[in-house]
C-alpha positions as CSV (number, residue, x, y, z in Angstrom):
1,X,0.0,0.0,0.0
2,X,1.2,3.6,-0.9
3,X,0.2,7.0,-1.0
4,X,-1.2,7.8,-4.7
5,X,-2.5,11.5,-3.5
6,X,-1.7,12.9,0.0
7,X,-2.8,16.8,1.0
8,X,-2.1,18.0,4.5
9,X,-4.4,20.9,6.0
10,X,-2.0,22.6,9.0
11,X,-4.8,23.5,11.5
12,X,-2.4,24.5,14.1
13,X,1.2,23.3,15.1
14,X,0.1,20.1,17.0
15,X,-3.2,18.9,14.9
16,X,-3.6,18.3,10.9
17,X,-6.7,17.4,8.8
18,X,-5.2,15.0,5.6
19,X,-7.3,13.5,2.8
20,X,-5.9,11.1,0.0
21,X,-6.2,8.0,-1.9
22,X,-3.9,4.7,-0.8
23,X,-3.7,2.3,-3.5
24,X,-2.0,-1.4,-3.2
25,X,-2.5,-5.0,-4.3
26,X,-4.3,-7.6,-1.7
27,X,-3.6,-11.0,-2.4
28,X,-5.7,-13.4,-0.7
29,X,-4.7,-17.0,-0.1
30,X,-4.9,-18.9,-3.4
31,X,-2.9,-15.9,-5.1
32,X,-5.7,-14.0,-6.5
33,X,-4.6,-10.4,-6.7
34,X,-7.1,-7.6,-6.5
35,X,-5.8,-4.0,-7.2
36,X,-7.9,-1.8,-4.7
37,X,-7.9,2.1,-4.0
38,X,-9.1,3.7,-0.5
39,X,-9.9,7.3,-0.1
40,X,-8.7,8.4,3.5
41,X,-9.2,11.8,5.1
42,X,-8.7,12.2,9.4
43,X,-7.0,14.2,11.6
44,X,-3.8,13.3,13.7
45,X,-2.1,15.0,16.5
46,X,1.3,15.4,17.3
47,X,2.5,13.6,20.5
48,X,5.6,13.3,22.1
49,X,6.1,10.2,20.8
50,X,5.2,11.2,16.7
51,X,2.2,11.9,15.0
52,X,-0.8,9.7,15.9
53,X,-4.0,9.3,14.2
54,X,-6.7,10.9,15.9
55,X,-10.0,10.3,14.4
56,X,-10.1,9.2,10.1
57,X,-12.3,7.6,7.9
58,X,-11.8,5.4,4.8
59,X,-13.6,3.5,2.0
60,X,-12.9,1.6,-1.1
61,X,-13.5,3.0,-4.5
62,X,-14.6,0.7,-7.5
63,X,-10.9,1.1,-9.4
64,X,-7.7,2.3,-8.6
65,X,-7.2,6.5,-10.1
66,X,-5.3,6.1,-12.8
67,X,-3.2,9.1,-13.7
């Protein structure tokens, strides 16, 4: 899985909104590969340990973008 699209929307120093589309290959167990493309958008938070995911939502779209 990788980042086709990724925007980041700065809200303040510590908290972000992001939106984009993942796209990968799943392969299930007899081999069958299935190209698949999720739009994500969410908001993380920085912490002292790294940027966390705060709240996000996701869902598969019928094809993966093709640019």
């Amino acid at each position: 899985m990788e980042w086709d699209t990724l925007q980041i929307f700065p809200l303040t120093n510590e908290i972000a909104n992001y939106f984009g589309i993942v796209e990968g290959v799943m392969v299930d167990t007899s081999g069958l590969e299935s190209a698949i493309s999720i739009i994500e958008s969410g908001t993380i938070i920085k912490r002292e340990s790294g940027w966390k995911l705060l709240s996000g939502q996701s869902e598969i779209l019928d094809s993966p973008s093709k640019n």
